[in-house]
VOKOL-629003 format. One record per residue (C-alpha): residue number from 0; residue in one letter; y negated, x negated, z. Coordinates in nm, 2 decimals, always signed. Layout:
% residues N
NODE    nr   rest       yy       xx       zz
NODE   NUM      a        Y        X        Z
...
***
This chain:
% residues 489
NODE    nr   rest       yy       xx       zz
NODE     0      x    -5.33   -16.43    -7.43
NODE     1      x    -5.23   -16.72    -7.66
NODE     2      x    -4.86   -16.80    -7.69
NODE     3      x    -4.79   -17.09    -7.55
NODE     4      x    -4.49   -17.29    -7.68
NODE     5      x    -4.60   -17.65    -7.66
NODE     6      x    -4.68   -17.88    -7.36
NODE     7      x    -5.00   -17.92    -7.61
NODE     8      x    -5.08   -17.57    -7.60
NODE     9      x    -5.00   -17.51    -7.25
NODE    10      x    -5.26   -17.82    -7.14
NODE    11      x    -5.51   -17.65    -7.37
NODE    12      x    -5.49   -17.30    -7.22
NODE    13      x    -5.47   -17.42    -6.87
NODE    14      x    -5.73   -17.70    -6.90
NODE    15      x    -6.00   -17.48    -7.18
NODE    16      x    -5.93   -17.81    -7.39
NODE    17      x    -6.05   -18.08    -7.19
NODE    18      x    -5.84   -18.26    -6.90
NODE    19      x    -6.17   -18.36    -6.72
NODE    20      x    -6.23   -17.96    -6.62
NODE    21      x    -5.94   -18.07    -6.33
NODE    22      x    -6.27   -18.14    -6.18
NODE    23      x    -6.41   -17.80    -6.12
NODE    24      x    -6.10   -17.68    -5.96
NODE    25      x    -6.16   -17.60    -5.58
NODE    26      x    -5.96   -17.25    -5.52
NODE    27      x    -5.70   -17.30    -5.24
NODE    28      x    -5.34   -17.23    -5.35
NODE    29      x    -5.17   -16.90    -5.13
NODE    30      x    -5.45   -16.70    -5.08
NODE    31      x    -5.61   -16.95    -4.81
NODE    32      x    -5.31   -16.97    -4.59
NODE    33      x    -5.36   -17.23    -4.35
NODE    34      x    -5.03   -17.32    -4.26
NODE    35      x    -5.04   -17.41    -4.61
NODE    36      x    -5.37   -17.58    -4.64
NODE    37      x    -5.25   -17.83    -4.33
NODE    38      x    -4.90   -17.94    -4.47
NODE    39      x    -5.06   -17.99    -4.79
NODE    40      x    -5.32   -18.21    -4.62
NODE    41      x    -5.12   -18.39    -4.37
NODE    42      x    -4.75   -18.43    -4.57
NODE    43      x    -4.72   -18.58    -4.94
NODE    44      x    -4.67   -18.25    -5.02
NODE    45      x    -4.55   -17.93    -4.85
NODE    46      x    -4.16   -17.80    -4.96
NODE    47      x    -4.06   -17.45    -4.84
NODE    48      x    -3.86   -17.62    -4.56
NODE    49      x    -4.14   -17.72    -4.42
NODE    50      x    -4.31   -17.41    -4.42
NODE    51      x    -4.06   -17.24    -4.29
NODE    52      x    -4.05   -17.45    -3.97
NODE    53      x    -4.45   -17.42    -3.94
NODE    54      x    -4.38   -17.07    -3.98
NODE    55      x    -4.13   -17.09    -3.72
NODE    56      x    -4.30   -17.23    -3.45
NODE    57      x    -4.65   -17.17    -3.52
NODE    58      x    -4.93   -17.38    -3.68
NODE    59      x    -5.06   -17.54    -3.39
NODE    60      x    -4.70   -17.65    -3.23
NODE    61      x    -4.57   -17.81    -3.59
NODE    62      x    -4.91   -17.99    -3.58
NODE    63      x    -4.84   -18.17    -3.23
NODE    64      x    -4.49   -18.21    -3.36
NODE    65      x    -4.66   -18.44    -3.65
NODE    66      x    -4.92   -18.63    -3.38
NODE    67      x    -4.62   -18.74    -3.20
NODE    68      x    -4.35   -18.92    -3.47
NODE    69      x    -4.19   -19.10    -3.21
NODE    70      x    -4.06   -18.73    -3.11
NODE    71      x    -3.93   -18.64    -3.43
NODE    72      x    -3.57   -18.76    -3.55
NODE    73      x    -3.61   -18.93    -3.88
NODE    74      x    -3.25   -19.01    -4.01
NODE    75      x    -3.33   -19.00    -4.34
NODE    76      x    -3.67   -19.28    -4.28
NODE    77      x    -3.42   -19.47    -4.08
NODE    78      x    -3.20   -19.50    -4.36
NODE    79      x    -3.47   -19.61    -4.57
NODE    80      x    -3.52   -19.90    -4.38
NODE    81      x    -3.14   -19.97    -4.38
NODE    82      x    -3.17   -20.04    -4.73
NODE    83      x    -3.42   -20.20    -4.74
NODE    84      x    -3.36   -20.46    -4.46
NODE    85      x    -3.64   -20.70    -4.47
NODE    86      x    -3.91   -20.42    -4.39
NODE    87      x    -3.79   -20.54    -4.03
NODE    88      x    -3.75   -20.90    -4.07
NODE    89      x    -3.93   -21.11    -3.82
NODE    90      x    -4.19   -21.38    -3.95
NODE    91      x    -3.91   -21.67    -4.05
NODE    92      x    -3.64   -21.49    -4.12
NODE    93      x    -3.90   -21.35    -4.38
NODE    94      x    -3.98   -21.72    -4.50
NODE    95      x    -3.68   -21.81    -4.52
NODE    96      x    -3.62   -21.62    -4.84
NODE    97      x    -3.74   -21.73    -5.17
NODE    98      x    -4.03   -21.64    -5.38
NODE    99      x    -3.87   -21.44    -5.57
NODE   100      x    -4.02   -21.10    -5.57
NODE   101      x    -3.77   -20.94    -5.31
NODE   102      x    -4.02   -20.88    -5.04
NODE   103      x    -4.26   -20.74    -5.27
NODE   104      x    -4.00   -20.47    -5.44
NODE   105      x    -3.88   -20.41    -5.11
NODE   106      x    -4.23   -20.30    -4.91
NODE   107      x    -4.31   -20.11    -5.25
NODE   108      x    -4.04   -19.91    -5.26
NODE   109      x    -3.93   -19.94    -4.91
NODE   110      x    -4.34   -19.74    -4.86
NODE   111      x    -4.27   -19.47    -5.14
NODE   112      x    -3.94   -19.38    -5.02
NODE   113      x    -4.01   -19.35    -4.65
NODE   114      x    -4.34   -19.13    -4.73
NODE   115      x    -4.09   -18.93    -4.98
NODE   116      x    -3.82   -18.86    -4.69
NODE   117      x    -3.93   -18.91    -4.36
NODE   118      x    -4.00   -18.57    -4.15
NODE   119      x    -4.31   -18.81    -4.00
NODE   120      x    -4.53   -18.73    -4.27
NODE   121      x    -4.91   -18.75    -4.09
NODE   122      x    -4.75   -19.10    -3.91
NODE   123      x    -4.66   -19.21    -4.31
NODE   124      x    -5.02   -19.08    -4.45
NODE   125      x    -5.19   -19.28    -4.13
NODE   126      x    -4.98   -19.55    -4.23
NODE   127      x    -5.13   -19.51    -4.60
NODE   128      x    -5.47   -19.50    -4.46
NODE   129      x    -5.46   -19.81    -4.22
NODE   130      x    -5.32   -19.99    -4.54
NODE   131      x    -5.59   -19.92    -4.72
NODE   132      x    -5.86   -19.97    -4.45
NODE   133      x    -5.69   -20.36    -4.36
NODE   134      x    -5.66   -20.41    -4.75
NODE   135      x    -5.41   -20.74    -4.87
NODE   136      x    -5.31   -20.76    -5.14
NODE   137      x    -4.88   -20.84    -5.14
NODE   138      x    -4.88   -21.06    -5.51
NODE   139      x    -4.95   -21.42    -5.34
NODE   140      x    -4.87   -21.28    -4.98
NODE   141      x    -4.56   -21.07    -4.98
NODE   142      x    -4.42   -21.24    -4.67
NODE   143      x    -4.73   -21.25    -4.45
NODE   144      x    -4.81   -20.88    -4.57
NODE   145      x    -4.44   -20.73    -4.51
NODE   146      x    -4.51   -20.90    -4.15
NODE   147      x    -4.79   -20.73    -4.08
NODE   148      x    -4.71   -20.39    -4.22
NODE   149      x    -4.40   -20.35    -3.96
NODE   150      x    -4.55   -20.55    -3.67
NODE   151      x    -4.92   -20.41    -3.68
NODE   152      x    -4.96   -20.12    -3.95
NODE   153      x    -4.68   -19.93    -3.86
NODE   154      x    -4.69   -19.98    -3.49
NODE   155      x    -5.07   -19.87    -3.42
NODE   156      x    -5.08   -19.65    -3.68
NODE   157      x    -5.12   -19.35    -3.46
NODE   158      x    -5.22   -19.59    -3.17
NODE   159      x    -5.53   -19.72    -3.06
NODE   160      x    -5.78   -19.89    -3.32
NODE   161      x    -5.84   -20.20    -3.15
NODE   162      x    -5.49   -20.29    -3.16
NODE   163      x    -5.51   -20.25    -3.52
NODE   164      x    -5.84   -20.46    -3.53
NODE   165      x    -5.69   -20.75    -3.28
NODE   166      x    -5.32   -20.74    -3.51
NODE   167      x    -5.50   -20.77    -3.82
NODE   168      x    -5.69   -21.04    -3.69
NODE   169      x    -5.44   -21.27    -3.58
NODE   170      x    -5.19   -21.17    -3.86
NODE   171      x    -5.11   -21.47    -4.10
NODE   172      x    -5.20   -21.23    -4.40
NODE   173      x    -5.52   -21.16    -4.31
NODE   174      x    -5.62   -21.54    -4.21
NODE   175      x    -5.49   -21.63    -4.54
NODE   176      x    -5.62   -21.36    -4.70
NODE   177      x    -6.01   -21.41    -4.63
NODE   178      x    -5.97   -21.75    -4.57
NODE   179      x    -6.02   -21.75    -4.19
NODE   180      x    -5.75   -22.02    -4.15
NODE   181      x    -5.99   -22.28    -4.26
NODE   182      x    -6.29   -22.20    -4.11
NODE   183      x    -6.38   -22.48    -3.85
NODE   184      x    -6.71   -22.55    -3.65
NODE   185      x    -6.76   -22.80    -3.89
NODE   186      x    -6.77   -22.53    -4.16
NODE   187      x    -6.74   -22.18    -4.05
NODE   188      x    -6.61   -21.95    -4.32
NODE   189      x    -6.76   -21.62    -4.33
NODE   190      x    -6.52   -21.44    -4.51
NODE   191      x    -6.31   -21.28    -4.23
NODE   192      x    -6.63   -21.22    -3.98
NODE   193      x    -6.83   -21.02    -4.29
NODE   194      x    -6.51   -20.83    -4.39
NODE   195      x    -6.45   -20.77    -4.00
NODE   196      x    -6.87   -20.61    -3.96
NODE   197      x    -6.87   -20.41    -4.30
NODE   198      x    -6.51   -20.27    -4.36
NODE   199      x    -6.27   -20.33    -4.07
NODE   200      x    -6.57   -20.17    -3.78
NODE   201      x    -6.97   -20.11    -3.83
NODE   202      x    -6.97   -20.03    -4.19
NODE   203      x    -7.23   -20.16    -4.43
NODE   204      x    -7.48   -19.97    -4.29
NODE   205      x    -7.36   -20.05    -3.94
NODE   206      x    -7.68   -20.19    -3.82
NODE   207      x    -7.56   -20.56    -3.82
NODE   208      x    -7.77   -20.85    -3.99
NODE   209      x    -7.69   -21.19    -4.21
NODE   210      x    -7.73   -21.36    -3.89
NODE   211      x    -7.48   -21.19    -3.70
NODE   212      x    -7.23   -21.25    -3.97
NODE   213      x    -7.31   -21.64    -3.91
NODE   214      x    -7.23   -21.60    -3.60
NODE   215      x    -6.93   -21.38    -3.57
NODE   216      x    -6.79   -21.62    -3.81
NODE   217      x    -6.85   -21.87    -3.56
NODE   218      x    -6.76   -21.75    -3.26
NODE   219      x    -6.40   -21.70    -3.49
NODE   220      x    -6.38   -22.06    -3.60
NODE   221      x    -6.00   -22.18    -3.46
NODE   222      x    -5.83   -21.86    -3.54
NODE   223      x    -5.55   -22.01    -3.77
NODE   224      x    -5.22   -22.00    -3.85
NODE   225      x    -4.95   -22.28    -3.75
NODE   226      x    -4.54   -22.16    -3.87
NODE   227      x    -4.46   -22.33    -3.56
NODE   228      x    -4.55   -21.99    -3.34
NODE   229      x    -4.35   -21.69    -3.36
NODE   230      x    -4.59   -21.45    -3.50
NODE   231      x    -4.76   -21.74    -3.70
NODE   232      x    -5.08   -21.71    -3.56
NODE   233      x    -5.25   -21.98    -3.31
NODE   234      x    -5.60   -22.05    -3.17
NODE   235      x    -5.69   -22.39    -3.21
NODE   236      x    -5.96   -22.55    -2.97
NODE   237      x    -6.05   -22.87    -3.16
NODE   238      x    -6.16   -22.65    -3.49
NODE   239      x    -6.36   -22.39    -3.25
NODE   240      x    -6.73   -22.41    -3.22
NODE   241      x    -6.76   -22.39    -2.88
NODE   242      x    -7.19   -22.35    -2.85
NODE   243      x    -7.37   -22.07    -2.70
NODE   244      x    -7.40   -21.77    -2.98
NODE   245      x    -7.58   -21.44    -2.99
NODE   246      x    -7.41   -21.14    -3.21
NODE   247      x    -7.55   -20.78    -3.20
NODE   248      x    -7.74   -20.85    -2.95
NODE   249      x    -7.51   -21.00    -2.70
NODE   250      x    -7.51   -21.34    -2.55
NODE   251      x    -7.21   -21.50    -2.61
NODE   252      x    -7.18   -21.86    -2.36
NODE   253      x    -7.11   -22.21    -2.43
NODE   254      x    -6.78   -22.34    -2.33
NODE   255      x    -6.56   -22.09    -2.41
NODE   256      x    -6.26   -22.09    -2.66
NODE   257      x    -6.06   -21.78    -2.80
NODE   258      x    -6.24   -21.55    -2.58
NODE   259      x    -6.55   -21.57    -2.85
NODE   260      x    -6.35   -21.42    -3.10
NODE   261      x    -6.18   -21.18    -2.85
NODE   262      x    -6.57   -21.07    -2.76
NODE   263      x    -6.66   -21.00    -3.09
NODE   264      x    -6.41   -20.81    -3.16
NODE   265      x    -6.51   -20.60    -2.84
NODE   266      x    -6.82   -20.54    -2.96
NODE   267      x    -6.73   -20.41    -3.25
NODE   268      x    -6.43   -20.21    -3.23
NODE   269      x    -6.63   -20.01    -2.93
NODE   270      x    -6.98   -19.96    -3.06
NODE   271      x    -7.11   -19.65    -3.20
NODE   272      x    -7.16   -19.74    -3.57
NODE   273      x    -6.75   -19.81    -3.57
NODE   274      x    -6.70   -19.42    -3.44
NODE   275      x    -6.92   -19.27    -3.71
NODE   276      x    -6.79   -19.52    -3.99
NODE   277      x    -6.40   -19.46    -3.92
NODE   278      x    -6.47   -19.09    -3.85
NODE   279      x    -6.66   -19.05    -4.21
NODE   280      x    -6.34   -19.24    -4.39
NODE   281      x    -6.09   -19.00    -4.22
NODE   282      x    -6.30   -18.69    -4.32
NODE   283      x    -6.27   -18.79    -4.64
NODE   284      x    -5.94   -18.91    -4.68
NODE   285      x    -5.83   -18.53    -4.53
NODE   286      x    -6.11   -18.28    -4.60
NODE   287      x    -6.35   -18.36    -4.90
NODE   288      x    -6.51   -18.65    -5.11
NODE   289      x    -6.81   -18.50    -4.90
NODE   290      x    -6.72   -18.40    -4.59
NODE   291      x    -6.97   -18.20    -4.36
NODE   292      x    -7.19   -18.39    -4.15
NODE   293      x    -7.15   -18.17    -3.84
NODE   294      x    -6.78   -18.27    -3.88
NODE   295      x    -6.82   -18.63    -3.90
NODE   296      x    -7.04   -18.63    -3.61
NODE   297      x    -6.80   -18.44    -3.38
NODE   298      x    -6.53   -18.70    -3.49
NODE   299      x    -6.70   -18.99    -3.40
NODE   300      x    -6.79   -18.81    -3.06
NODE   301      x    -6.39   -18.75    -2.98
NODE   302      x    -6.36   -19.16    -3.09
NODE   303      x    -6.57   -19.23    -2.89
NODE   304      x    -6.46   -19.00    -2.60
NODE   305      x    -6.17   -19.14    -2.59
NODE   306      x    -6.19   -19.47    -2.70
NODE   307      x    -6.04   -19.53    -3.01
NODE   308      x    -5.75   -19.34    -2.93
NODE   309      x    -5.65   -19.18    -3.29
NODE   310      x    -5.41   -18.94    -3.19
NODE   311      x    -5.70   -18.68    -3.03
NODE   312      x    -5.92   -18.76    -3.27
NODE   313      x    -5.66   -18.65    -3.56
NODE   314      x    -5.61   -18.31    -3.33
NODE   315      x    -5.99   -18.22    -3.34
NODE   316      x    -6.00   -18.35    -3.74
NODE   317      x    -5.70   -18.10    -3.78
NODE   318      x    -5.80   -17.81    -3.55
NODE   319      x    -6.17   -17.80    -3.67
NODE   320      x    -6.33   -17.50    -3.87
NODE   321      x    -6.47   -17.78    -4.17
NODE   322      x    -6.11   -17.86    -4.17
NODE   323      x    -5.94   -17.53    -4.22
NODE   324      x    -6.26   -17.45    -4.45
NODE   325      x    -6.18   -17.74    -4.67
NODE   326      x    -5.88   -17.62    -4.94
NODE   327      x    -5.90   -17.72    -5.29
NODE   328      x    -6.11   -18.00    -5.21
NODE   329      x    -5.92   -18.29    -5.25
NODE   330      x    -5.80   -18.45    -5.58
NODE   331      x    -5.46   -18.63    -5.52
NODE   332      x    -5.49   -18.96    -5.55
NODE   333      x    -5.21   -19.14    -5.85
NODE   334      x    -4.99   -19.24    -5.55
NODE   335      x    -5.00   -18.95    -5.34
NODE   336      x    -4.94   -18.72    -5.69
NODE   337      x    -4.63   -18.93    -5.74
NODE   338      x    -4.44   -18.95    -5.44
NODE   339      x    -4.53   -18.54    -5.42
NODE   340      x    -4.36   -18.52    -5.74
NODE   341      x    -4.06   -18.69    -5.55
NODE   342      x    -4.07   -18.48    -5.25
NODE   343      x    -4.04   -18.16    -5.55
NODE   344      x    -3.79   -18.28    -5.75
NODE   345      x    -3.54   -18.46    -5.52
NODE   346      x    -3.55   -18.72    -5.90
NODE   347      x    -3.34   -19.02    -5.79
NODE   348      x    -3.47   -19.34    -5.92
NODE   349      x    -3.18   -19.57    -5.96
NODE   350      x    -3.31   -19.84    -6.16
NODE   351      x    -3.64   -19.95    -5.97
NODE   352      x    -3.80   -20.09    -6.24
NODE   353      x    -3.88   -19.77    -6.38
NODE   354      x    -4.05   -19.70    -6.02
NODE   355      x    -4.26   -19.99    -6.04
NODE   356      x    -4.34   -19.95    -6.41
NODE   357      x    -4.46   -19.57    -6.33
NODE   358      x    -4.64   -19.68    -6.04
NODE   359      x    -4.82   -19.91    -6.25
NODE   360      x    -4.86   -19.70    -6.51
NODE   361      x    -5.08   -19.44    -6.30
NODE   362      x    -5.24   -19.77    -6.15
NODE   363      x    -5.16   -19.73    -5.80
NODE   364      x    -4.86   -19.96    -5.71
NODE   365      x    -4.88   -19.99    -5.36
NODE   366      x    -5.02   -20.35    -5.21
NODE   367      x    -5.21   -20.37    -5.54
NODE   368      x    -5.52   -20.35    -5.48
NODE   369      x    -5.75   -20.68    -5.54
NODE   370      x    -6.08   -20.63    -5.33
NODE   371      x    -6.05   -20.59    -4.90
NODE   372      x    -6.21   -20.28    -5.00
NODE   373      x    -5.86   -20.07    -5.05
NODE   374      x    -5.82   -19.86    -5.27
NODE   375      x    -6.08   -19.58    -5.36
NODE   376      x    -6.06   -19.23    -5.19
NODE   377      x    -6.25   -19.02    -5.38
NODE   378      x    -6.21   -18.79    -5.71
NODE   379      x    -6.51   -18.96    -5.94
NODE   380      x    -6.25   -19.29    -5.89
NODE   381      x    -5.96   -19.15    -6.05
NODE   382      x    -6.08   -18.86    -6.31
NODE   383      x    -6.02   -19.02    -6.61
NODE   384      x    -5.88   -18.88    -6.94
NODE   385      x    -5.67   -19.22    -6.99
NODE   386      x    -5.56   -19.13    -6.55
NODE   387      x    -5.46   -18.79    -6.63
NODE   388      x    -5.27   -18.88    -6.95
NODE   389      x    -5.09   -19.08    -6.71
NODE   390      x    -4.99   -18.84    -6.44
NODE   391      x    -4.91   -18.59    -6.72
NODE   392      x    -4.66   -18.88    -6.87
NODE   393      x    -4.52   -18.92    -6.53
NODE   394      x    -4.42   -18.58    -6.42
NODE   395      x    -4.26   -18.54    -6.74
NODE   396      x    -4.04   -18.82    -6.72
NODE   397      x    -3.95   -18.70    -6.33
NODE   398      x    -3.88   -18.37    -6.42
NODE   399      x    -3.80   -18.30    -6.82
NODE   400      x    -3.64   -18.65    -6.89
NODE   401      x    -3.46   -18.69    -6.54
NODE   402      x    -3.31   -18.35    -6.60
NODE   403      x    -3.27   -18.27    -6.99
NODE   404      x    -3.33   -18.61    -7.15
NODE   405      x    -3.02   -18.83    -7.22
NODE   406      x    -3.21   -19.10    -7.33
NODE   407      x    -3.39   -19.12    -7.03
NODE   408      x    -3.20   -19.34    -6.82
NODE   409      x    -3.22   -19.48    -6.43
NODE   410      x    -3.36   -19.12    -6.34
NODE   411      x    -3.19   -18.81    -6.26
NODE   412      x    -3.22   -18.45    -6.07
NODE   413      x    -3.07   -18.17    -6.03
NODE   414      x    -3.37   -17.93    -6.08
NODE   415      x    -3.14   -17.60    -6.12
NODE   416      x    -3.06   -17.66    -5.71
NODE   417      x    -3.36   -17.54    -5.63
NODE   418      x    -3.40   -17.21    -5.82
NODE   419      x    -3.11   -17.05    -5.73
NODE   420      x    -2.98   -16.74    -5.91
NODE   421      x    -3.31   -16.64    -6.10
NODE   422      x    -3.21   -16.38    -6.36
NODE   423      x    -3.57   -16.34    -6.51
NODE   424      x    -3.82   -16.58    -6.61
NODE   425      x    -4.07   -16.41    -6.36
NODE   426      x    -3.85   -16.49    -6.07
NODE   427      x    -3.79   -16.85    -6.23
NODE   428      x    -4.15   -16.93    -6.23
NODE   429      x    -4.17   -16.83    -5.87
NODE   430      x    -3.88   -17.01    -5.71
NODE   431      x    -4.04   -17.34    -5.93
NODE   432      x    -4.37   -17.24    -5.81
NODE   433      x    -4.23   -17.22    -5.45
NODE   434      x    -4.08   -17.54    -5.47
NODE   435      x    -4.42   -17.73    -5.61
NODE   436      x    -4.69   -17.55    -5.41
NODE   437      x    -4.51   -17.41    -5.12
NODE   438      x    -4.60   -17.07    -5.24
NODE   439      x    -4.54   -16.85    -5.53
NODE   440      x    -4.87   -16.80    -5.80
NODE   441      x    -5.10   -16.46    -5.82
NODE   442      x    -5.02   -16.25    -6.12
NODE   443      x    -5.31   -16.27    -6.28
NODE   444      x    -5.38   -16.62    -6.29
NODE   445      x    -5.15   -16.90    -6.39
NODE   446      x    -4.85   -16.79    -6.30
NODE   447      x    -4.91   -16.59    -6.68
NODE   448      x    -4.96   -16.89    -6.81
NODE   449      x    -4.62   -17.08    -6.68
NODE   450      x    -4.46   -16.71    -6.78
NODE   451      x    -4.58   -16.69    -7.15
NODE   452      x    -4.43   -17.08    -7.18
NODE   453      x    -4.09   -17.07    -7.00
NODE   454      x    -4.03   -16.71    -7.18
NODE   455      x    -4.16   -16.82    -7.53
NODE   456      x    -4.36   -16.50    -7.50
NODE   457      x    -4.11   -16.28    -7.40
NODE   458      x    -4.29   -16.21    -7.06
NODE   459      x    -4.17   -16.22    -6.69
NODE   460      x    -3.87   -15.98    -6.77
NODE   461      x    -3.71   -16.21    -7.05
NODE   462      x    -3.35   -16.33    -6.82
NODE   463      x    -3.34   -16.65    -6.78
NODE   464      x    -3.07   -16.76    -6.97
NODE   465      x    -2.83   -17.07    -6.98
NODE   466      x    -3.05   -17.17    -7.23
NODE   467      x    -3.37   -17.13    -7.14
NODE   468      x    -3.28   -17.33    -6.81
NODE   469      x    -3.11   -17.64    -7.02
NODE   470      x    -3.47   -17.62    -7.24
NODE   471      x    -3.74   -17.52    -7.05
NODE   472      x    -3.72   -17.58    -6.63
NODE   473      x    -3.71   -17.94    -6.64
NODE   474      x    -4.08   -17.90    -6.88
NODE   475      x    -4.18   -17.57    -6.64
NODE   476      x    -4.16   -17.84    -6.32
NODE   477      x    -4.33   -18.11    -6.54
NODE   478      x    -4.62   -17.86    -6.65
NODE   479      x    -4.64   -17.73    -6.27
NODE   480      x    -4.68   -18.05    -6.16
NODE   481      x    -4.91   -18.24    -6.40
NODE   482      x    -5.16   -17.90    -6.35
NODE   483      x    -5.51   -17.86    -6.19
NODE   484      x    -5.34   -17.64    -5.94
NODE   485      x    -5.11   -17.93    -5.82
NODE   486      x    -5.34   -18.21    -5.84
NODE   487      x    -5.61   -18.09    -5.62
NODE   488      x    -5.51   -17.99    -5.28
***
C-alpha cells in the first residue's frame, strides 16, 4: 500500500483518483447489521449512544419509540426552540417584526439545530420531507413560511396527510406562494390547483387532465388571505365562482362556496394515484433512488388501508424486507451530510454566519429552494466533482479547523472527548470510526487506509501520541467524514 500522508493522497487512494467513483459505493457499513442500517436511515446519523439504546431494547421497540415523538423527552430540541423564540410565534406577533432577516436565520438554524439534537429524529427527517414535498421558498416569505412550518409542518408531520394538504392550503405562504390569493371567478389562477394535482396528491402521471386543473382552480377561486384573521387565511364568497364544475370525474353543484375547494381536496388527498405517488417519494427518500416496485405497491396499500395515516405506513416502510435489504443505497443529500457531521463532532458554531455560508456553500441552505418541486432526492442530483469538493471543504473546516486551526474562528470541538484513552493509532481509528459510522471498519478495507494516514506509515501499533492527536484526529474525523463510506448510507 501507498503511504498516505496528504489529504491529497488519501482522496486518491480511497477514491482510485476520481471523486465521481462515490457512485459505485453500495456495501453496508457493520457487516449488514440492521440496527445499524435503520438509525442510519431514520436519524441524521447514528452515534454509539444511540446504538446502544437500540441495542438495549431491541430493534423493533427503539423503532416505535421513533413513530411516537410525542413520547420521547426532548430537552435538548426544547431548548432549541428557546433560543430561537420566533419558531413559535403566532401569525402577528411574526409580522410585527421587521424585514430584517431574523425569521429567516432563525427557521434555518432553528431546523439544523433541532435535527442535530433532538432524540426525535424520524419526527425531524418527516419534518424534512414534508418541507420538501409543500416546497416555499423563505427569501420573500420568511413570516408566512415560519407560520406554517410550526403550525402545519411540524404538527402533521407524523399525522394524517390531509391535514397537511388542508394546512398547506389555507396557509398564507402557500396562497402567496402560487398565487392563489388572487385567483377570482373572474380570473381563476391555476397555479395552486396544478401544484395541488401534480406535486402536493396525484402526481404527474396521476391520471388527471388540463381540464381538471381548470376546474380545480375554480372550484378554489376565494381562498385568500385577509391579516385581519388569526391564521391569516379567509374564504371569500364574492371572488368564488360559484357554477356547477366537474373534476376527476365528480360532479361538483352550483351554489356552493368553500365546500368546492374542500371537495377537491377530498378527492384528491383520498384517491389511489395519491397512495402510490406519496408511497414512491418515501421509498425513495429512505431505501433507494430506485426503490422496488413490490415495495412501493405494499406502501400505497397500508396508505390506503388506513387512510392517510403516516405513522403505520412508516412501520411497514421500516419493518419490510426491501427495507432492511436496502444498505448502502442512499447518497446523503449536502444537508443531511452536514448536520451528520454535527451530530459526530459535537463542532459548535458560534458565529452563524459561518453556518449559513457552509450551507450555501454545499447548496442546500434550508428554505432555499426556488421551484414547488423541493429539493431533489436522488444521487444523479448531487454527484458532482464541484458538490463533493464542497462536502470535502466542509468537514474539514468542522473537524481539522474547529479543532487544530487557530485561524479558524466562530467554530470549535473538542474532538479528543470522544476517543478516550487510545494508546495506538489502531484503537484511535476505531473509537473515530465508532463515533462516525456507529461501528468500527474491517481490517482489510479502509480502516488500512485511515491507519497508514493517522500513523504516517507506522501501522496500527504506532501510540498515539500527544502529537499525533494535536496533528492528525481533527484531519482523521475530516477524512472519515468527507469519505464514500460516510456519504452513502
Amino acid at each position: 500500500m501507498a503511504t498516505v500522508s496528504t489529504r491529497r493522497d488519501f482522496f486518491r487512494l480511497l477514491t482510485g483518483g476520481a471523486p465521481s467513483r462515490a457512485a459505485l459505493t453500495g456495501v453496508p457499513l457493520g457487516g449488514g447489521d440492521l440496527g445499524l442500517h435503520l438509525l442510519n436511515r431514520i436519524s441524521y446519523g447514528a452515534r454509539p449512544e444511540d446504538l446502544d439504546r437500540l441495542n438495549q431494547i431491541g430493534l423493533g421497540a427503539y423503532l416505535e419509540e421513533q413513530l411516537a415523538p410525542d413520547t420521547l423527552d426532548d430537552p435538548e430540541g426544547e431548548a432549541v426552540v428557546r433560543r430561537y423564540p420566533i419558531l413559535s410565534f403566532d401569525r402577528r406577533t411574526l409580522h410585527s417584526l421587521r424585514f430584517d432577516g431574523r425569521v429567516y436565520d432563525s427557521i434555518i438554524e432553528g431546523m439544523v439545530w433541532r435535527a442535530v439534537h433532538s432524540r426525535r429524529q424520524l419526527y425531524e427527517r418527516m419534518v424534512e420531507f414534508w418541507t420538501d414535498h409543500f416546497n416555499i421558498p423563505a427569501s420573500d416569505l420568511q413570516h408566512d413560511v415560519a407560520l406554517m412550518h410550526h403550525t402545519v409542518i411540524r404538527k402533521h408531520a407524523m399525522g394524517k396527510f390531509r391535514d397537511l394538504v388542508l394546512g398547506t392550503a389555507k396557509s398564507p405562504a402557500m396562497l402567496y406562494y402560487l398565487d392563489q390569493t388572487y385567483s377570482s371567478k373572474e380570473h381563476p389562477n391555476e397555479n395552486y390547483a396544478r401544484e395541488l394535482l401534480e406535486l402536493h396528491t396525484l402526481g404527474v402521471d396521476g391520471g388527471y387532465s388540463e381540464a381538471d386543473v381548470k376546474e380545480a382552480a375554480r372550484a378554489l377561486t376565494g381562498w385568500t388571505v385577509n391579516d385581519a384573521t388569526e391564521s391569516g387565511f379567509y374564504f371569500n364568497p364574492e371572488m368564488h365562482d360559484s357554477d356547477a364544475k366537474s373534476v376527476l370525474g365528480h360532479s361538483l353543484p352550483a351554489g356552493r362556496g368553500i365546500e368546492d375547494g374542500l371537495h377537491v381536496i377530498a378527492l384528491v388527498v383520498n384517491h389511489p394515484a395519491t397512495a402510490r405517488f406519496l408511497a414512491h417519494k418515501l421509498c425513495v427518500r429512505f431505501v433507494s433512488d430506485t426503490p422496488p416496485a413490490s415495495l412501493v405497491e405494499s406502501t400505497a396499500q397500508v396508505w390506503m388501508d388506513n387512510d392517510g395515516e403516516i405513522v403505520p405506513v412508516l412501520r411497514h416502510l421500516f419493518r419490510s424486507a426491501e427495507f432492511m435489504g436496502a444498505g448502502g443505497q442512499k447518497l446523503r443529500r449536502p444537508l443531511d451530510f452536514f448536520i451528520g457531521a454535527l451530530r459526530a463532532t459535537g463542532t459548535h458554531i458560534r458565529e452563524t454566519w459561518r453556518l449559513h455560508d457552509m450551507l450555501n456553500d454545499l447548496a442546500q441552505a434550508p428554505y432555499g429552494w426556488a421551484p414547488p418541486d423541493g429539493y431533489p432526492d436522488t444521487a444523479k442530483a448531487w454527484l458532482s466533482s464541484s458538490g463533493l469538493l464542497a462536502r470535502w471543504n466542509v468537514a474539514m473546516m468542522l473537524t481539522h479547523g474547529a479543532y487544530s486551526d487557530r485561524e479558524m474562528g466562530g467554530l470549535s470541538n473538542r474532538l479528543d472527548q470522544w476517543v478516550g484513552q487510545a494508546e495506538t493509532v489502531g484503537a484511535l481509528v476505531d473509537a473515530v470510526a465508532l463515533r462516525v459510522f456507529g461501528t468500527t471498519l474491517l481490517p482489510e478495507g479502509e480502516r488500512a487506509v485511515f491507519i497508514d494516514y493517522a500513523s504516517d506509515g507506522a501501522g496500527e501499533s504506532a501510540p498515539a501520541t500527544p502529537r499525533v492527536l494535536a496533528e492528525r484526529l481533527g484531519m482523521l474525523f475530516g477524512l472519515m467524514l468527507a469519505s464514500p463510506l460516510y456519504q452513502w448510507r
